[in-house]
C-alpha positions as YAML, in Angstrom:
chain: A
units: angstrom
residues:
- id: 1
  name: UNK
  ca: [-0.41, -17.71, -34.10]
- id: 2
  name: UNK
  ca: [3.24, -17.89, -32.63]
- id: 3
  name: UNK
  ca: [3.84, -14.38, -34.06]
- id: 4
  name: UNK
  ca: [0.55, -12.87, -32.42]
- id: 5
  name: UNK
  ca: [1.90, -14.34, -28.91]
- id: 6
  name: UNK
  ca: [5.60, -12.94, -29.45]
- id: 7
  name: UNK
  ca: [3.63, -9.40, -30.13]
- id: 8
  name: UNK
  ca: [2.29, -9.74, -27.32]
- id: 9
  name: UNK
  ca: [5.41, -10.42, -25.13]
- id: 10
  name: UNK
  ca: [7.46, -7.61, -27.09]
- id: 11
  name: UNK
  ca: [4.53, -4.92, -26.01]
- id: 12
  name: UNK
  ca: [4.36, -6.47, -22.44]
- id: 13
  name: UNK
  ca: [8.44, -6.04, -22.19]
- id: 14
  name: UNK
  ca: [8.29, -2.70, -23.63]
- id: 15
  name: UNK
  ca: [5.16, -1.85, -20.88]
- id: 16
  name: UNK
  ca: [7.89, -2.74, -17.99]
- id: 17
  name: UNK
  ca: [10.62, -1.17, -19.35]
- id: 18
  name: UNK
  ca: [8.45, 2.22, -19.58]
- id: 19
  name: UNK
  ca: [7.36, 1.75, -16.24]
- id: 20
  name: UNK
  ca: [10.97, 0.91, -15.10]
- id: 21
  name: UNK
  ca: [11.58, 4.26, -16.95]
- id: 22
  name: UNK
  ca: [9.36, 6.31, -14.86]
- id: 23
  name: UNK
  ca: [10.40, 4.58, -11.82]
- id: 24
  name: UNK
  ca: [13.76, 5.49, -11.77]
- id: 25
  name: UNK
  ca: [12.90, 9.51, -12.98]
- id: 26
  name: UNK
  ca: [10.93, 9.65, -10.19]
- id: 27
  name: UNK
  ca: [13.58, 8.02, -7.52]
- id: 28
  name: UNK
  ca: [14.73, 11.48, -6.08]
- id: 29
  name: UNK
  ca: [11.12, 12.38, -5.39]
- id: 30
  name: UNK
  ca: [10.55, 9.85, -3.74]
- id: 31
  name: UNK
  ca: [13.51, 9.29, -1.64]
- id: 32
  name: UNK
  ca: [13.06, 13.58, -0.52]
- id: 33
  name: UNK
  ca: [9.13, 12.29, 0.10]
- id: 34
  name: UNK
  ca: [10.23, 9.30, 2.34]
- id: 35
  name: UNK
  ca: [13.33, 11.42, 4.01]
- id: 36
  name: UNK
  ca: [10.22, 14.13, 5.17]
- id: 37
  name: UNK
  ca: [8.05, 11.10, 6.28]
- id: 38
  name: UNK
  ca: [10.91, 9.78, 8.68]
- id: 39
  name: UNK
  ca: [11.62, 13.32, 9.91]
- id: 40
  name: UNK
  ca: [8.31, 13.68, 10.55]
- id: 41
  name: UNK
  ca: [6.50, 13.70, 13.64]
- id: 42
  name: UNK
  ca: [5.87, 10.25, 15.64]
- id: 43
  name: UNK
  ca: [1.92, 9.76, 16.56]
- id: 44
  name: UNK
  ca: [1.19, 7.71, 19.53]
- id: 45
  name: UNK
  ca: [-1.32, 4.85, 19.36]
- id: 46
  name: UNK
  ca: [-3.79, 6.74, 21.27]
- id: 47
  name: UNK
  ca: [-3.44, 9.76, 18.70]
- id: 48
  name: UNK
  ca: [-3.90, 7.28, 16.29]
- id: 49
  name: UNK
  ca: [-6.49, 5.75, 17.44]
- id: 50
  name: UNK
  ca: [-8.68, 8.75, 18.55]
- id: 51
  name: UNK
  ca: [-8.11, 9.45, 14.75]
- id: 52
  name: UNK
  ca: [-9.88, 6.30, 13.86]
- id: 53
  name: UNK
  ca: [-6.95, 4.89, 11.85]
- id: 54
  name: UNK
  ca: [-7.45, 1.19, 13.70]
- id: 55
  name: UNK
  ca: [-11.20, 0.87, 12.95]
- id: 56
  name: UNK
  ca: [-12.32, -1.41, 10.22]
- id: 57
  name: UNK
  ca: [-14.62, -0.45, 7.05]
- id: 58
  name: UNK
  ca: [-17.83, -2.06, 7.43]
- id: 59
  name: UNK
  ca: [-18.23, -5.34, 5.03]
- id: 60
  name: UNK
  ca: [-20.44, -6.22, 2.27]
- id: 61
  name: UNK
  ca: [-22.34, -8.42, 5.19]
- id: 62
  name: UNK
  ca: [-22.63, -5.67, 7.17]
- id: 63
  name: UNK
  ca: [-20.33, -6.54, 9.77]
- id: 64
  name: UNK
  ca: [-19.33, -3.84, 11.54]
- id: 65
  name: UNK
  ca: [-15.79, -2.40, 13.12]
- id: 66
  name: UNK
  ca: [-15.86, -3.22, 16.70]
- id: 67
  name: UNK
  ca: [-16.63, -7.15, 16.95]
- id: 68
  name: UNK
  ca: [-14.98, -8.15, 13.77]
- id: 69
  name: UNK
  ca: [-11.88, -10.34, 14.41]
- id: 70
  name: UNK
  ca: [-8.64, -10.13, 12.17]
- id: 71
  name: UNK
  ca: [-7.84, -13.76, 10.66]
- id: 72
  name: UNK
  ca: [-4.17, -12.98, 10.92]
- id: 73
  name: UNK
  ca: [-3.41, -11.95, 14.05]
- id: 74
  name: UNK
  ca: [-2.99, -8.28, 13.04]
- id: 75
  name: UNK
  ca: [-5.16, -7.33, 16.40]
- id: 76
  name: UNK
  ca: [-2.29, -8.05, 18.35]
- id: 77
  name: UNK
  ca: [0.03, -5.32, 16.45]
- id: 78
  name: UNK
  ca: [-1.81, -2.88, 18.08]
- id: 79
  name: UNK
  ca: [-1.95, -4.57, 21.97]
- id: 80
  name: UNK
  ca: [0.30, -1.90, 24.26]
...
C-alpha cells in the first residue's frame, strides 16, 4: 500500500513539473498578449456597461440581473 501512494505522488510531481514546463514555453506569449492588452484601448464604464459586461447571469432560482445584490460588496466597484 505505501508503494501505491508514493506512485501516486511521483505521477502527481511529474503532472506539475509538465505543466511548469508548458508554463514557462509559453511565457513570451503571454507577456506580448498582456503588453497588447495594456496598450490597448481604455473602455469607459458606460461603454461597458451599454455592453452588458456588469449584468449578472440569471441563477438556478431564477433570480434575475437587476435586483440581485452582491454578498461582497462588489456593487460598489462599479459606483462613479
Amino acid at each position: 500500500m505505501r508503494s501505491a501512494g508514493l506512485a501516486e505522488y511521483t505521477s502527481d510531481l511529474l503532472d506539475l513539473l509538465h505543466v511548469l514546463g508548458r508554463l514557462v514555453r509559453l511565457e513570451a506569449k503571454q507577456a506580448d498578449l498582456l503588453a497588447r492588452i495594456c496598450d490597448g484601448p481604455l473602455l469607459s464604464a458606460g461603454e461597458l456597461e451599454a455592453a452588458g459586461a456588469f449584468a449578472l447571469p440569471k441563477t438556478a432560482s431564477g433570480k434575475g440581473k437587476k435586483g440581485a445584490k452582491s454578498s461582497a460588496g462588489q456593487d460598489d466597484l462599479f459606483q462613479g
